[in-house]
Kinemage of the C-alpha trace (Angstrom):
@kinemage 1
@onewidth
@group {chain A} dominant
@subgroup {mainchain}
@vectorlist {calphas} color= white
{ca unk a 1} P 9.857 -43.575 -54.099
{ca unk a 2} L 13.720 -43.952 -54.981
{ca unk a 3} L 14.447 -42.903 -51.571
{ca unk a 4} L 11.963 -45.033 -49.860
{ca unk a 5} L 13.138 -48.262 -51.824
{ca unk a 6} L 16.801 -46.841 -50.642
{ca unk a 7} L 16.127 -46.455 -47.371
{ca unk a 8} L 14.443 -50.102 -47.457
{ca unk a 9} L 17.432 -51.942 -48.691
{ca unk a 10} L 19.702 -50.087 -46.346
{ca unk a 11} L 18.219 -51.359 -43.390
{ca unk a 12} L 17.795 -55.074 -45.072
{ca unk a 13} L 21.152 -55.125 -45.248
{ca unk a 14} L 22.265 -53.760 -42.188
{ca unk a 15} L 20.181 -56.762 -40.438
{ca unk a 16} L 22.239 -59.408 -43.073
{ca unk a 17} L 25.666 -57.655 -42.812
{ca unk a 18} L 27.693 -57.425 -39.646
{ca unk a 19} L 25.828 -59.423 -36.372
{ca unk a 20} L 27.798 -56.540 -33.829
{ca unk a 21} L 26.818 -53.986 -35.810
{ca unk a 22} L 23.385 -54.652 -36.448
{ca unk a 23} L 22.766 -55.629 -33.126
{ca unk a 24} L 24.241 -51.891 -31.950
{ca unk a 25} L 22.536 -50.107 -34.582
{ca unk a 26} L 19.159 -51.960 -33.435
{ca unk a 27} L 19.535 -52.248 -29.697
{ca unk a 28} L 20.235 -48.759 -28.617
{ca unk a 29} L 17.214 -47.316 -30.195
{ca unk a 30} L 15.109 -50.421 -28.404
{ca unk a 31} L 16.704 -49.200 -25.134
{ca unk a 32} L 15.634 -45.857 -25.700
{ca unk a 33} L 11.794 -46.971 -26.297
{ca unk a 34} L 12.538 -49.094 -22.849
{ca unk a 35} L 13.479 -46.653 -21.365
{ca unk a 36} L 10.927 -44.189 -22.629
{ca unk a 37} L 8.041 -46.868 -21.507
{ca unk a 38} L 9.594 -47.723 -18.292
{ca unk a 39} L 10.293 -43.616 -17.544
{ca unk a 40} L 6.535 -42.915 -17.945
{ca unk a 41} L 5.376 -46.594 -15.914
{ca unk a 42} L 7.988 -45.103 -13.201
{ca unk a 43} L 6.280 -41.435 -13.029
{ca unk a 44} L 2.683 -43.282 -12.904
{ca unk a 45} L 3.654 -44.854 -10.112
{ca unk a 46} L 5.345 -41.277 -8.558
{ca unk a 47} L 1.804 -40.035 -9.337
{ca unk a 48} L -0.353 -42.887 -7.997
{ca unk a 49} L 1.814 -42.762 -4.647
{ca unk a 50} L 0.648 -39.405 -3.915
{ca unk a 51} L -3.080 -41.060 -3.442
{ca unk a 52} L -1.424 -43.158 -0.705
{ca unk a 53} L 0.235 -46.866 -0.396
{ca unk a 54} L -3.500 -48.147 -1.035
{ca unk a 55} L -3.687 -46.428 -4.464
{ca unk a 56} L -0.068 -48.018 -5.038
{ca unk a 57} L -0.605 -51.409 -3.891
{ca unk a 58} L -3.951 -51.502 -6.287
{ca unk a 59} L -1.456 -50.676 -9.587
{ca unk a 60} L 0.507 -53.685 -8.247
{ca unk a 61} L -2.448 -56.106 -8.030
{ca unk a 62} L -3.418 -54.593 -11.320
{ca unk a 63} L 0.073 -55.035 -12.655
{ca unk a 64} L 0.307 -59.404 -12.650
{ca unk a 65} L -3.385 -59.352 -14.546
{ca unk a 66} L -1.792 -56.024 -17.554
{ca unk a 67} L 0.971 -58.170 -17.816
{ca unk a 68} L -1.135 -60.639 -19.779
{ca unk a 69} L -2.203 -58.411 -22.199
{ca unk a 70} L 1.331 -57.171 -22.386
{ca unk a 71} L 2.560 -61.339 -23.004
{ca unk a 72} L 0.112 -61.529 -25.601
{ca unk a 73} L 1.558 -58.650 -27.167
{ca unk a 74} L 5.326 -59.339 -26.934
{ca unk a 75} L 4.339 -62.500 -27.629
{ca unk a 76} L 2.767 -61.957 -30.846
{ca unk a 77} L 5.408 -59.447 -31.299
{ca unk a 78} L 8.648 -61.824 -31.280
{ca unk a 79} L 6.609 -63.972 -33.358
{ca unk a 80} L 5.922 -61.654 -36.696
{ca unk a 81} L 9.708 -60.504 -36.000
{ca unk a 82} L 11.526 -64.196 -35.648
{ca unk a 83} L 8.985 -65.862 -38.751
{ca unk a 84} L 9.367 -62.438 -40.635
{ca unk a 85} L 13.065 -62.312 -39.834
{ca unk a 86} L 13.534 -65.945 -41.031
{ca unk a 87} L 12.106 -65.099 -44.326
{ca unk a 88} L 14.342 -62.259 -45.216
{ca unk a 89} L 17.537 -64.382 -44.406
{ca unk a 90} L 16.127 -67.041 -46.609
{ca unk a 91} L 15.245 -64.117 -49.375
{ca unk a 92} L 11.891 -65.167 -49.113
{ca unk a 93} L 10.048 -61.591 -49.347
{ca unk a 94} L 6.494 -62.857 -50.345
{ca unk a 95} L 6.617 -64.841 -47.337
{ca unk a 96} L 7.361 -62.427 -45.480
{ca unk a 97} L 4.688 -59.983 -46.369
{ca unk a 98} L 2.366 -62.482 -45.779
{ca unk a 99} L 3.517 -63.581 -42.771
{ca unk a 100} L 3.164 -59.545 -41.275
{ca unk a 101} L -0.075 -59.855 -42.522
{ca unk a 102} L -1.365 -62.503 -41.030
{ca unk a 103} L 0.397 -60.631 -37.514
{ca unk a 104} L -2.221 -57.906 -38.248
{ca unk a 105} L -4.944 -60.179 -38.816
{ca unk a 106} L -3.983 -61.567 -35.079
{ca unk a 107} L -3.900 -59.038 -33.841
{ca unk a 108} L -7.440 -57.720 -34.827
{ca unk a 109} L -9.226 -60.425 -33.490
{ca unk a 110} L -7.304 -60.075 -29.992
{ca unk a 111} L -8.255 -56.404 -29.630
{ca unk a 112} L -11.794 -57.845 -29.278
{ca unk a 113} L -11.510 -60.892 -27.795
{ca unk a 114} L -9.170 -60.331 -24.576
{ca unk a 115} L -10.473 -56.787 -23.460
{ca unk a 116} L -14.067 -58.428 -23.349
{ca unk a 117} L -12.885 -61.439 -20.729
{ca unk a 118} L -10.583 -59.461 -18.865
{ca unk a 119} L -13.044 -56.715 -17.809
{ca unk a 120} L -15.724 -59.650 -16.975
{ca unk a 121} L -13.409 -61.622 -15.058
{ca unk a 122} L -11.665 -58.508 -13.109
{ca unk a 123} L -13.117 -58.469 -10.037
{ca unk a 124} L -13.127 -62.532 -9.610
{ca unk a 125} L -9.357 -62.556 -10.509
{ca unk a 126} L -8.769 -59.597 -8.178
{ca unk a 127} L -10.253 -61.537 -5.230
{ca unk a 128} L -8.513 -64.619 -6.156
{ca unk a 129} L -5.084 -62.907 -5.854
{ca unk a 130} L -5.748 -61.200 -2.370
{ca unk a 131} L -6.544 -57.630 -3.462
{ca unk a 132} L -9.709 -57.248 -1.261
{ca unk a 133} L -8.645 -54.413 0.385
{ca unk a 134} L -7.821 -52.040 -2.579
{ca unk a 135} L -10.642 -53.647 -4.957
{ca unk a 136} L -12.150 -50.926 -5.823
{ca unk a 137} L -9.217 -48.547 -6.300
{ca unk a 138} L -7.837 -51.609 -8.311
{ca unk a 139} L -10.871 -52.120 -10.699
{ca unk a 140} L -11.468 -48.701 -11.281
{ca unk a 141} L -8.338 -48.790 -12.436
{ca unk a 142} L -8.370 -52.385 -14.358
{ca unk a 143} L -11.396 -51.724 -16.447
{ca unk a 144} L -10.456 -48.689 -17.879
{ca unk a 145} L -6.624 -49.936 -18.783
{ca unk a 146} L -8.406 -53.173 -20.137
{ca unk a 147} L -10.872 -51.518 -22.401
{ca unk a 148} L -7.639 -49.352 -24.063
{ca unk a 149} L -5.899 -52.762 -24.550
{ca unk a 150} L -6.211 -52.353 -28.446
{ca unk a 151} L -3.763 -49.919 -28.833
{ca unk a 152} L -1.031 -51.889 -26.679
{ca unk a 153} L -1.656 -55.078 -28.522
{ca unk a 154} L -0.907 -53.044 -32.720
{ca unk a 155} L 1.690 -51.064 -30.950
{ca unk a 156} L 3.779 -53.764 -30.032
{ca unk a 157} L 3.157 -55.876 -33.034
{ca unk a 158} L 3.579 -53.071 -35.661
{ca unk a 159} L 6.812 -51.795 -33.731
{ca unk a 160} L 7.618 -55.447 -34.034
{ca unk a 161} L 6.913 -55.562 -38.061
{ca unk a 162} L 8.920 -52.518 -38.278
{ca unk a 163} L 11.723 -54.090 -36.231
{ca unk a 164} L 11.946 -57.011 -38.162
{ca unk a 165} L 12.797 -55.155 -41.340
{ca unk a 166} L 15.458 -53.027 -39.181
{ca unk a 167} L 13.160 -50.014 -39.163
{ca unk a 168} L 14.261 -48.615 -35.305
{ca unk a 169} L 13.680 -44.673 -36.409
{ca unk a 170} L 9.529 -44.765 -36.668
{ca unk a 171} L 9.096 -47.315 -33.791
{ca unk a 172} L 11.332 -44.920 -31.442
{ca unk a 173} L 9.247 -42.081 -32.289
{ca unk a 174} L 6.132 -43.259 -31.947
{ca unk a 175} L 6.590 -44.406 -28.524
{ca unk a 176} L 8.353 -41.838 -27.534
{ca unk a 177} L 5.366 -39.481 -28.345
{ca unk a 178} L 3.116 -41.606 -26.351
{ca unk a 179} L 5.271 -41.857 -23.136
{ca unk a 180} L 6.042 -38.395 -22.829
{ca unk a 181} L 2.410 -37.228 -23.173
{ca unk a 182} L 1.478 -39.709 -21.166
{ca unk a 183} L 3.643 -38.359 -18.340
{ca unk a 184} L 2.820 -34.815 -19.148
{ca unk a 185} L -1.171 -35.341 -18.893
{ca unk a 186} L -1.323 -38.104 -15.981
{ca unk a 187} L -0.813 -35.477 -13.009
{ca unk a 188} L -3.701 -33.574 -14.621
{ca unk a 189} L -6.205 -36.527 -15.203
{ca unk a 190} L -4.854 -37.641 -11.575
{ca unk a 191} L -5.114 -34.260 -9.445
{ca unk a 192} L -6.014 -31.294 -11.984
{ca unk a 193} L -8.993 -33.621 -13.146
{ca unk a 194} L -9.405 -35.189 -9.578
{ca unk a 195} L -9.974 -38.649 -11.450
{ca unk a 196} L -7.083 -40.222 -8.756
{ca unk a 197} L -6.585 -43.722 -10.333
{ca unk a 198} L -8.900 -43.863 -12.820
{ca unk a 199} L -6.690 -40.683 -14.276
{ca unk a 200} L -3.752 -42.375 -13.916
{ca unk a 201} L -5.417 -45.293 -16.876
{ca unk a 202} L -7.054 -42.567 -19.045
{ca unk a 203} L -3.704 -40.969 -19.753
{ca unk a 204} L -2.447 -43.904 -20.669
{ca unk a 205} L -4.814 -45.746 -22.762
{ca unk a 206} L -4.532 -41.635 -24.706
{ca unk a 207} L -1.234 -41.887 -24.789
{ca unk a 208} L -0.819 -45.480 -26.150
{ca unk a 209} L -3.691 -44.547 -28.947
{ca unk a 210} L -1.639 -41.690 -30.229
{ca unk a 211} L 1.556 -44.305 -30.801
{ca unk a 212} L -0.498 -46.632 -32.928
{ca unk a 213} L -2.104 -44.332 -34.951
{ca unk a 214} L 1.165 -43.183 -36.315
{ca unk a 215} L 2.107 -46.538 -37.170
{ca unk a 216} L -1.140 -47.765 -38.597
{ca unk a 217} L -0.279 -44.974 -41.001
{ca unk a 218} L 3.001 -45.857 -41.742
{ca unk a 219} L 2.319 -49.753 -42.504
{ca unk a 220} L -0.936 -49.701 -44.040
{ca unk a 221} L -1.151 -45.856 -45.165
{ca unk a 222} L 1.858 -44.806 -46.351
{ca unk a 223} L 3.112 -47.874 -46.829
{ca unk a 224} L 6.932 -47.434 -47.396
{ca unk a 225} L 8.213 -50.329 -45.739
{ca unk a 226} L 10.256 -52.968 -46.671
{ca unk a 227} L 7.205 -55.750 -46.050
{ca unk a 228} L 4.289 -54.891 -48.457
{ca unk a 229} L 0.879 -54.786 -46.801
{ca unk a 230} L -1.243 -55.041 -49.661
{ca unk a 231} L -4.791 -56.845 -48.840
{ca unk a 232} L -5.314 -57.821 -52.412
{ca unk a 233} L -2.134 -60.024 -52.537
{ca unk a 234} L -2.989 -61.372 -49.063
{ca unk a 235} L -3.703 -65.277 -48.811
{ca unk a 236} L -4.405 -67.441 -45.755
{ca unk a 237} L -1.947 -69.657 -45.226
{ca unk a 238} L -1.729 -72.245 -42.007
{ca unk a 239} L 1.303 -72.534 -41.752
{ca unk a 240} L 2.237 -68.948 -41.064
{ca unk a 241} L -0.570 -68.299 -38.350
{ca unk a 242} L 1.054 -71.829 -37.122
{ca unk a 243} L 5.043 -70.255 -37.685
{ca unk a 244} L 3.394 -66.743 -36.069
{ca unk a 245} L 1.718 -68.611 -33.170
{ca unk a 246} L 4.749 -71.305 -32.403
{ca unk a 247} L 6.705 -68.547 -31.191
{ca unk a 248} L 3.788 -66.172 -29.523
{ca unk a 249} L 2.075 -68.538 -27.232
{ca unk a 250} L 5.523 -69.857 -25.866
{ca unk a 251} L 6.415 -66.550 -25.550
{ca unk a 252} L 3.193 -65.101 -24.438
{ca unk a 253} L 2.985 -68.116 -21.682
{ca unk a 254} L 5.856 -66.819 -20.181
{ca unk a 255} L 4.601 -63.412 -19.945
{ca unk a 256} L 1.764 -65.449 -18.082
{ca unk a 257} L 4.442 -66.824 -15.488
{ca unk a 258} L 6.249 -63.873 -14.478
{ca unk a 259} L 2.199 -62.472 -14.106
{ca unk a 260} L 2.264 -66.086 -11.514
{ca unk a 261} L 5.764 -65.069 -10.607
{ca unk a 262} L 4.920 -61.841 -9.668
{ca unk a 263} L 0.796 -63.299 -7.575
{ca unk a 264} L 2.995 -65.402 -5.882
{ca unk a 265} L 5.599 -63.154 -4.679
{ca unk a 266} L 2.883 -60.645 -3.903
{ca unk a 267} L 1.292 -63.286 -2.135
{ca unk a 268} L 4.139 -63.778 0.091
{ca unk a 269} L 5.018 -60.535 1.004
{ca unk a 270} L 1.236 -60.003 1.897
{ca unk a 271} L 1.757 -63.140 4.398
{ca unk a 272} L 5.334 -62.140 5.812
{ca unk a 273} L 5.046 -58.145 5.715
{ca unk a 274} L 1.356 -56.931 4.938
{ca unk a 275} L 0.191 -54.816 2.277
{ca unk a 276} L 3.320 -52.110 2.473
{ca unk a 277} L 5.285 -54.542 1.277
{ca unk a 278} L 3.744 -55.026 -2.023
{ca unk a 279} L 3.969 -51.318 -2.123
{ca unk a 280} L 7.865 -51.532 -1.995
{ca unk a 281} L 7.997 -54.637 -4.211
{ca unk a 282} L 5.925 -52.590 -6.778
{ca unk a 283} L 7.635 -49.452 -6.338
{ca unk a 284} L 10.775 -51.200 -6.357
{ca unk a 285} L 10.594 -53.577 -9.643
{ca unk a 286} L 9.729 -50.025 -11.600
{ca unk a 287} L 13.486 -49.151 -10.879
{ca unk a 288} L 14.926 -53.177 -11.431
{ca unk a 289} L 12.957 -52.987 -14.859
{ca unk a 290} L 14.887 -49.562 -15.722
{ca unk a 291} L 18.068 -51.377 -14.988
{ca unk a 292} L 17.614 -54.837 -17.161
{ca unk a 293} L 16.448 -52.027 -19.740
{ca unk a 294} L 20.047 -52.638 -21.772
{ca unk a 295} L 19.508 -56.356 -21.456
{ca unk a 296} L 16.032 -56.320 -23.115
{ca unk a 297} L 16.942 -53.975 -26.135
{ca unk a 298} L 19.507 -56.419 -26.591
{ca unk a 299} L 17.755 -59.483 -26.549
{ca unk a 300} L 15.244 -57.537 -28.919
{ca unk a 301} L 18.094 -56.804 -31.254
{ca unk a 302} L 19.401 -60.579 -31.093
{ca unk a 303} L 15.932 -61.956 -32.058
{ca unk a 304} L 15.802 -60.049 -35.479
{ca unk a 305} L 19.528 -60.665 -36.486
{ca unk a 306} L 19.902 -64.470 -34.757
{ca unk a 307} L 16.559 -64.787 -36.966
{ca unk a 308} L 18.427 -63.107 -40.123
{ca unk a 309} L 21.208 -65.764 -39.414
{ca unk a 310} L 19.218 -68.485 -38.587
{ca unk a 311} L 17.025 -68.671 -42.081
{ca unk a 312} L 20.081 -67.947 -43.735
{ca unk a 313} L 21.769 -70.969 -41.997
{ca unk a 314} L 24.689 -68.491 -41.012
{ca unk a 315} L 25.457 -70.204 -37.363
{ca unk a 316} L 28.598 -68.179 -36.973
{ca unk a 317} L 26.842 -64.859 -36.962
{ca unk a 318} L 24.143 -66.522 -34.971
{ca unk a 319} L 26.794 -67.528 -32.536
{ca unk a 320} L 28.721 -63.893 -32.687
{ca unk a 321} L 24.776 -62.403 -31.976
{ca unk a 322} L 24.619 -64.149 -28.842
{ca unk a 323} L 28.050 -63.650 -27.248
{ca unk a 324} L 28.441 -60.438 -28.481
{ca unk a 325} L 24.809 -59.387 -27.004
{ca unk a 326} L 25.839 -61.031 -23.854
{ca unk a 327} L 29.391 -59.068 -23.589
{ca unk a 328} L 27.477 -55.872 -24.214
{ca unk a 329} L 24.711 -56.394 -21.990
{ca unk a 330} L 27.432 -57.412 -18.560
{ca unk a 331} L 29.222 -54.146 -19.818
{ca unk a 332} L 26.173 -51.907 -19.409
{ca unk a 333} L 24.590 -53.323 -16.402
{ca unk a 334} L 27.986 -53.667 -14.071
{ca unk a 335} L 27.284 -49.867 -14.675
{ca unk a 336} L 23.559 -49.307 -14.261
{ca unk a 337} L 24.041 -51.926 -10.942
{ca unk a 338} L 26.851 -49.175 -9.360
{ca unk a 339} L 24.926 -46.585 -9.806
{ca unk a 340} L 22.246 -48.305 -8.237
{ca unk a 341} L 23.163 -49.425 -5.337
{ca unk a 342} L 25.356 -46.051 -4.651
{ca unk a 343} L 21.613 -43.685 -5.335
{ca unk a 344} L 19.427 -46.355 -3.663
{ca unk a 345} L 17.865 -44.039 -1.090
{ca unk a 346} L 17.506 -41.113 -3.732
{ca unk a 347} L 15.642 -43.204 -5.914
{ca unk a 348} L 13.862 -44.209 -3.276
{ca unk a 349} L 12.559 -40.587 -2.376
{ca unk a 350} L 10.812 -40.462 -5.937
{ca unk a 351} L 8.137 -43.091 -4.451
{ca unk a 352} L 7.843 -41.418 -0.578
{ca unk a 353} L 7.592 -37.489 -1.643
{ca unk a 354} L 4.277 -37.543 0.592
{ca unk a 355} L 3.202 -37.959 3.575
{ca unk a 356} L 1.274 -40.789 3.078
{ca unk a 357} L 4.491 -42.716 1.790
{ca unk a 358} L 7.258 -41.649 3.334
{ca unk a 359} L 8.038 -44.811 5.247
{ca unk a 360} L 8.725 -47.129 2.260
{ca unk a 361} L 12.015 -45.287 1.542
{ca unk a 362} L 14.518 -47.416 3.751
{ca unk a 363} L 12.452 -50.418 2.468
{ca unk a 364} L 12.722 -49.362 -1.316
{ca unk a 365} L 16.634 -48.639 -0.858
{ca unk a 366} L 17.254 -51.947 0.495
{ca unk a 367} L 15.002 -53.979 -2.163
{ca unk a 368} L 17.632 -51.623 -5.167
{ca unk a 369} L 20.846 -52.766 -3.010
{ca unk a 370} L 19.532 -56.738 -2.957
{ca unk a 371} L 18.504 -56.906 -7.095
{ca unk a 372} L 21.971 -54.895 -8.160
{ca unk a 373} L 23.169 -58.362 -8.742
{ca unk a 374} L 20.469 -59.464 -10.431
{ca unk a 375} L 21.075 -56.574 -13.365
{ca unk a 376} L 24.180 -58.327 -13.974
{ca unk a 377} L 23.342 -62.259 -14.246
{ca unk a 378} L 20.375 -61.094 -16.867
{ca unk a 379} L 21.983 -60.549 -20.032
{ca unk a 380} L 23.226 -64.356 -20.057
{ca unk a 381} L 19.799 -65.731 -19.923
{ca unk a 382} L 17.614 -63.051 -22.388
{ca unk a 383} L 19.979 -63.554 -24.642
{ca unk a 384} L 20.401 -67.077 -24.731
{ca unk a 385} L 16.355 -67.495 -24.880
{ca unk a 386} L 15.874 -64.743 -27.622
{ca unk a 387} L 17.955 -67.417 -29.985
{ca unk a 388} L 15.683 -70.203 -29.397
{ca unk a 389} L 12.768 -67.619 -30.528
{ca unk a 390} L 14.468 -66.299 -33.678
{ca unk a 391} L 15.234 -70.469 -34.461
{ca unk a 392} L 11.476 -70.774 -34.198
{ca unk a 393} L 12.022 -73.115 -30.792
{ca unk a 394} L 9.643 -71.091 -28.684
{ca unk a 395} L 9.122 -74.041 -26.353
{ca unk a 396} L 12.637 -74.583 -25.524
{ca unk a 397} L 12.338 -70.980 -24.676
{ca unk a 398} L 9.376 -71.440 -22.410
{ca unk a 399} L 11.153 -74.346 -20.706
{ca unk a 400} L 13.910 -72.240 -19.583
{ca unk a 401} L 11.497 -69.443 -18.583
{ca unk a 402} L 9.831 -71.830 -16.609
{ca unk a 403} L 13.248 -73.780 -14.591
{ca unk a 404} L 14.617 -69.771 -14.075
{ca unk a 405} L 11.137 -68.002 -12.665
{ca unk a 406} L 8.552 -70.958 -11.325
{ca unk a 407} L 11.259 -73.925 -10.255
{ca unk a 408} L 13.888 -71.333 -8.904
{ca unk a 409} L 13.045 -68.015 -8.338
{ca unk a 410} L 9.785 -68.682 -6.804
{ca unk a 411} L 10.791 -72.165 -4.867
{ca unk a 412} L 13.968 -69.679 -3.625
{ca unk a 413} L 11.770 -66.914 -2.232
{ca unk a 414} L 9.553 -68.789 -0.694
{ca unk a 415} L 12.075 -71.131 1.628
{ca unk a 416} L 14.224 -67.988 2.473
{ca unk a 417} L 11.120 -66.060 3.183
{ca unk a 418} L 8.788 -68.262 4.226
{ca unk a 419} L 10.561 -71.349 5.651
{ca unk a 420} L 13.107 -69.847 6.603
{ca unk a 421} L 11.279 -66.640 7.935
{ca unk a 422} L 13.389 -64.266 6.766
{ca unk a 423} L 10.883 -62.113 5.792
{ca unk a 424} L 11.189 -59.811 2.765
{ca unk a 425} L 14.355 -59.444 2.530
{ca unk a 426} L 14.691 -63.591 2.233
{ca unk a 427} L 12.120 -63.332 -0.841
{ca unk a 428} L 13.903 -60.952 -2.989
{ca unk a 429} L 17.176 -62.848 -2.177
{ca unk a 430} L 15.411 -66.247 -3.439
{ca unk a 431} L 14.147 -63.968 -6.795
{ca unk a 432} L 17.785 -63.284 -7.549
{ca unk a 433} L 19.486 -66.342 -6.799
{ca unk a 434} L 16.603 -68.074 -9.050
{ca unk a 435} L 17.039 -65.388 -11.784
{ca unk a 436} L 21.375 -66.341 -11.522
{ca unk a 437} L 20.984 -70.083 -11.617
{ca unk a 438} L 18.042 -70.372 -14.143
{ca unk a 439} L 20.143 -67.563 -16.248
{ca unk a 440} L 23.366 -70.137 -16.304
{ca unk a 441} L 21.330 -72.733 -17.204
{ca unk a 442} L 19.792 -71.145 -20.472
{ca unk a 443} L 23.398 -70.155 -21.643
{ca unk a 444} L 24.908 -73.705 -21.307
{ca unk a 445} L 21.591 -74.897 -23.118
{ca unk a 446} L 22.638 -72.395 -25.672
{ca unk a 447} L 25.742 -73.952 -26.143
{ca unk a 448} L 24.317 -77.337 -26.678
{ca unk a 449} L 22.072 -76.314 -29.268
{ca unk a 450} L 24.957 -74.194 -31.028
{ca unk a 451} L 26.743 -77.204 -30.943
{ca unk a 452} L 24.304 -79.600 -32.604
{ca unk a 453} L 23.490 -76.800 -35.188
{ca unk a 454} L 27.211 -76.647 -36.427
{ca unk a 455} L 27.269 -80.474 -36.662
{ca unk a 456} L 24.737 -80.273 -38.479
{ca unk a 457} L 26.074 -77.867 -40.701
{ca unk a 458} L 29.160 -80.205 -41.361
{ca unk a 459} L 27.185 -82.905 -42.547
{ca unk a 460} L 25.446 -80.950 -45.020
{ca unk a 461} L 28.349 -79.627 -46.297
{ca unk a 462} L 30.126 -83.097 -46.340
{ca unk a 463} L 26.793 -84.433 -48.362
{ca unk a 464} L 27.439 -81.830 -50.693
{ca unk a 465} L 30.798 -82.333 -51.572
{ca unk a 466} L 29.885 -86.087 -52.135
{ca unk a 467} L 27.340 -85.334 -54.106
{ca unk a 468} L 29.445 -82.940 -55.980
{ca unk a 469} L 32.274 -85.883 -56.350
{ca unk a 470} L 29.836 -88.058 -57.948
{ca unk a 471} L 29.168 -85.805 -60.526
{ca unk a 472} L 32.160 -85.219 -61.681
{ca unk a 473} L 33.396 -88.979 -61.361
């Protein structure tokens, strides 16, 4: 128990010491579970394109309607972590097991609710967004990913608990577990099995269950956490479902619009290259999500130490969180966007291996070459938003979410593609010029609200020091 309570207070103060080294110590390990999740999204896809561009073009219909179940999670995620991040800087511990609590509680009631109107509504929704031609390979599919949902919605909140508390070691294993057995056993549900796409979402929804059983057991079993999860101390409180939700549905709603984002541009491509090119576009974001990898650990880091900062009213660390994340993230991706662009057509083999497939690869080498940029401009905007979430201003965040993906990315894609008929090519252009604009716009917004905060700051500490002058006159 010495140990545990050791081990506890080391990582508290990790997450209240140094910004640049907590946000290190905690990003790297997020990159790794990234990386693990996107590795084992890429090799489903690698598996799914042997069934054809049909089978692949059905994950990427599926993929816009997942990704609100994977909002909701994040969403509900960066809320336990910024309200549960807040408390610690403020030293407010029985707040703060409350508040992961209460995340739990959330969470429960979701696992129920959302599988049961997703799997009813599939087939409308799947209409709605043009996927008549793969429905069935797409609902097969959908209602079997759906019904699994449970374990994706506690995985990402109780990594998110554990996060908060600057517990990367258990989080990192558990998913690491579940995404390399999910890539070991999805060619056998797939092909061994001959399940084809319904394989593909058993091996997942397996693989995810295995991750959140072993942290069910460390938060409510074993319980040797920093945050105590004891139900007899648990109260209902308003205000922290209202602190908890203030950040998720902001957060989750923009989940929601890069689920529009991604219809639209779907919808596009459908109208200005057919079916293949949602293929590519699928095929191809699997490899742009690997490369923003370093910017999203990041911005995971920034929203449990900006949070730290933020209830502790420390605005220079908050500021030092930001840049520094920013700095770090430019560093990483100038790399990541080299590579890139130099391997584009190797990469792009990993999606054609078979016959059915093999004419995407020019396609998927020139969709890597166009969103190198976009790796870079990233960084500035994730990180920049992630502050507004740890400050509890999920809105502000969902405003710039909305001005970067709905005003410009999609407004962009859609004259150069559409408009302008420049076909494919002119949509992904119009993505990253939206992503590099609405990216520069959340960093100077950032620096307005940094601003105001430290004026802020000097008129409490000039109240203060009157107040202390009175005294003592």
């Amino acid at each position: 128990m010495i140990d545990e309570t050791k081990n506890a207070n080391s990582r508290i103060n990790l997450i209240t010491g140094d910004p640049k080294r907590a946000i290190r110590k905690l990003s790297f390990p997020m990159m790794l579970i990234m990386i693990l999740i996107v590795s084992y999204q890429i090799v489903d896809s690698i598996w799914v394109a042997g069934l054809g561009a049909d089978a692949l073009a059905a994950l990427g219909f599926i993929s816009p309607i997942f990704m609100v179940i994977v909002g909701l999670a994040q969403g509900l995620g960066a809320g336990a972590t910024s309200l549960i991040a807040r408390c610690i800087g403020a030293n407010d511990k029985d707040n703060a097991d409350n508040a992961g609590m209460h995340a739990i509680l959330i969470t429960a009631v979701l696992s129920v609710v959302l599988p049961v109107v997703l799997i009813l509504l599939l087939k409308d929704i799947l209409l709605a967004i043009g996927a008549a031609s793969v429905l069935t390979l797409a609902t097969q599919y959908g209602q079997i990913i759906f019904a699994g949902s449970f374990a994706i919605l506690f995985n990402s909140v109780g990594s998110s608990i554990l996060r908060a508390e600057g517990d990367m070691k258990r989080a990192t294993y558990a998913i690491a577990i579940s995404s390399i057995l999910n890539m070991v056993i999805a060619p056998i549900f797939i092909y061994t099995l001959n399940m084809g796409i319904s394989g593909a979402a058993v091996a997942t929804v397996l693989s995810s269950s295995v991750a959140a059983v072993a942290i069910f057991y460390w938060i409510l079993i074993k319980r040797d956490t920093y945050l105590a999860f004891k139900f007899k101390d648990f109260h209902f409180d308003a205000g922290i479902i209202k602190g908890i939700l203030a950040i998720t549905l902001p957060a989750s709603v923009e989940q929601f619009i890069m689920s529009v984002l991604t219809v639209g541009i779907n919808a596009m491509l459908v109208i200005a290259a057919g079916t293949t090119a949602v293929a590519v576009y699928t095929a191809g974001w699997r490899i742009v999500s690997m490369g923003i990898i370093p910017a999203l650990g990041i911005e995971t880091a920034v929203l449990t130490v900006a949070g730290v900062a933020y209830g502790a009213k420390n605005y220079k660390n908050l500021e030092i969180s930001c840049h520094y994340a920013i700095k770090l993230g430019v560093i990483i991706s100038l790399v990541l966007a080299v590579v890139t662009y130099i391997f584009a057509p190797n990469i792009a083999w990993l999606f054609a291996y078979s016959a059915n497939s093999g004419d995407m690869i020019p396609m998927i080498a020139e969709f890597l070459r166009i969103f190198c940029i976009f790796f870079m401009a990233i960084p500035f905007g994730l990180a920049s938003t992630a502050v507004f979430q740890a400050a509890g201003k999920g809105t502000t965040s969902l405003l710039l979410v909305v001005i970067r993906d709905l005003v410009l990315s999609l407004i962009a894609a859609y004259v150069l593609g559409i408009v302008l008929h420049l076909g494919a090519v002119g949509i992904y252009w119009g993505i990253v010029i939206g992503v590099i604009l609405g990216s520069a716009i959340s960093y100077l917004y950032f620096r307005l609200f940094l601003r105001g905060l430290k004026k802020e700051e000097i008129g409490e500490v000039t109240v203060r020091e009157f107040k202390k002058g009175e005294r003592i006159n």
